[in-house]
C-alpha positions as CSV (number, residue, x, y, z in Angstrom):
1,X,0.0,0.0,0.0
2,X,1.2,3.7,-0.8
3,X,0.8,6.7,1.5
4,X,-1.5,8.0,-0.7
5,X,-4.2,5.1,-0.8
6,X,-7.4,6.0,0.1
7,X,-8.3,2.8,2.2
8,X,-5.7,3.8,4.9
9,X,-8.1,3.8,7.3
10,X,-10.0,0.8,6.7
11,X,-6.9,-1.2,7.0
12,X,-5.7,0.0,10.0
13,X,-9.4,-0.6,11.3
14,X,-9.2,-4.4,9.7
15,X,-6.3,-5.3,11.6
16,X,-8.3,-5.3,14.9
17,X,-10.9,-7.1,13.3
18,X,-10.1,-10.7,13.9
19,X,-7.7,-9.5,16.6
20,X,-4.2,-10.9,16.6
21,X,-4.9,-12.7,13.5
22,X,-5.5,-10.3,11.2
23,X,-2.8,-8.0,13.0
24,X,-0.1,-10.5,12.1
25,X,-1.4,-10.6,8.5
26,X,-1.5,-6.7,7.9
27,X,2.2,-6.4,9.4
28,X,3.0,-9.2,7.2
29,X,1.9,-7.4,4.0
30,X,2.1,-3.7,5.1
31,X,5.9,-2.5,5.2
32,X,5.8,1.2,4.8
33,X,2.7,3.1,6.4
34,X,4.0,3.8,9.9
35,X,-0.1,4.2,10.6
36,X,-1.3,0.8,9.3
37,X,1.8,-1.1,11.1
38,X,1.5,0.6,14.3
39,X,-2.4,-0.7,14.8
40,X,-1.5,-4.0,13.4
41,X,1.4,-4.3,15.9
42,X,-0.7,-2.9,18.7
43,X,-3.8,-5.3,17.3
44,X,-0.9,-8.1,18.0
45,X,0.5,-7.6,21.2
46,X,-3.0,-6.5,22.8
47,X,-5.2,-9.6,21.7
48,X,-2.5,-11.8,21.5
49,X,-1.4,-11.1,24.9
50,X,-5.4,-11.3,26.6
51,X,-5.8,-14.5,24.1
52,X,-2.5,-15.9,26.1
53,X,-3.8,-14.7,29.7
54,X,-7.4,-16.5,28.7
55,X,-5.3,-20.0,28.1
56,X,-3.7,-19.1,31.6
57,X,-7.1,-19.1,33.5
58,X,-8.3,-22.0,31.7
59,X,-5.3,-24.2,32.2
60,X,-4.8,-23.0,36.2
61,X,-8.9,-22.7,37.5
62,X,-10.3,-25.5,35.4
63,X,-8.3,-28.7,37.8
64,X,-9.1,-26.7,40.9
65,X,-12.9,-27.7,41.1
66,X,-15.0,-25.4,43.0
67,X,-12.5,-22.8,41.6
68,X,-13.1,-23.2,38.2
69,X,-16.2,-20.9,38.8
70,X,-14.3,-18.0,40.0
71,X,-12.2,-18.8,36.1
72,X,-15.1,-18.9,34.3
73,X,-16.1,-15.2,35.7
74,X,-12.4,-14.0,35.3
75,X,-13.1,-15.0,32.0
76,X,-16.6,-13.1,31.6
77,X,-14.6,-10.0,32.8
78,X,-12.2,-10.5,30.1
79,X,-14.4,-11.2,27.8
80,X,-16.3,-8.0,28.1
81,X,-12.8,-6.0,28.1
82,X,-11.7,-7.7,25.0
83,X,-15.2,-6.4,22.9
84,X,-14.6,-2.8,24.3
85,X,-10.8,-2.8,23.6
86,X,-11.9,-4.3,20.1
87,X,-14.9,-1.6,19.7
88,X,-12.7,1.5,20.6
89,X,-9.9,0.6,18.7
90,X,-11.5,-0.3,15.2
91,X,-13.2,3.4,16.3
92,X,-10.1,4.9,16.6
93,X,-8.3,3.7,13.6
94,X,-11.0,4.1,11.1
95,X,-11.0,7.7,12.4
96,X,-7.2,8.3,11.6
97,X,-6.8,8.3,15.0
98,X,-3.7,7.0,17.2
99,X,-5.0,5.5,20.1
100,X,-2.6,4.4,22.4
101,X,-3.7,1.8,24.9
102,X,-1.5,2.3,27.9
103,X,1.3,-0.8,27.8
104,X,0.4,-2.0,24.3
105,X,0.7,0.9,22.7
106,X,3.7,2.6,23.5
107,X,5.3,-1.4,22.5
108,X,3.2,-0.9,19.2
109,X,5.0,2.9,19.2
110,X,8.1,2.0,19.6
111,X,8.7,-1.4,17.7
112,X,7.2,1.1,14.6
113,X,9.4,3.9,14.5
């Protein structure tokens, strides 16, 4: 893609839309817009990082029995953080807009430059 492409902003909203996935695939095919790679990255590290965490509660509530009920609403919570992170973010980007989510995105920032 060129700087000048018209669609600048509906990539950079598309790589939050499957999460990580499509975050990895934009930075795969996107080498120059600083824009487009910086929300891909950040798309990366910030739903690839709550996926990992969501393997983490599964894999240390679910043998603990009676526990696994205070997983399950750990993973609710998460759940309902993930949506709103994914909402605001595909906002944001469609918008033109760098959003900076506070650990994710200066990573995103700086791994761009």
């Amino acid at each position: 893609m060129t700087q000048g492409d018209t669609n600048r902003n509906l990539v950079a909203a598309l790589s939050y839309f499957l999460g990580f996935i499509t975050g990895i695939v934009i930075l795969l095919v996107e080498k120059d817009d600083k824009f487009i790679r910086f929300h891909a990255l950040q798309s990366t590290i910030t739903f690839g990082g709550l996926f990992a965490v969501n393997i983490l509660i599964g894999i240390i509530f679910a043998p603990l029995g009676i526990f696994e009920i205070l997983g399950r609403f750990i993973d609710t919570i998460l759940f309902i953080i993930s949506v709103i992170i994914w909402l605001v973010s595909m906002y944001k980007a469609y918008n033109l807009q760098i959003f900076k989510w506070p650990i994710t995105g200066k990573l995103a920032e700086n791994w761009t430059r």
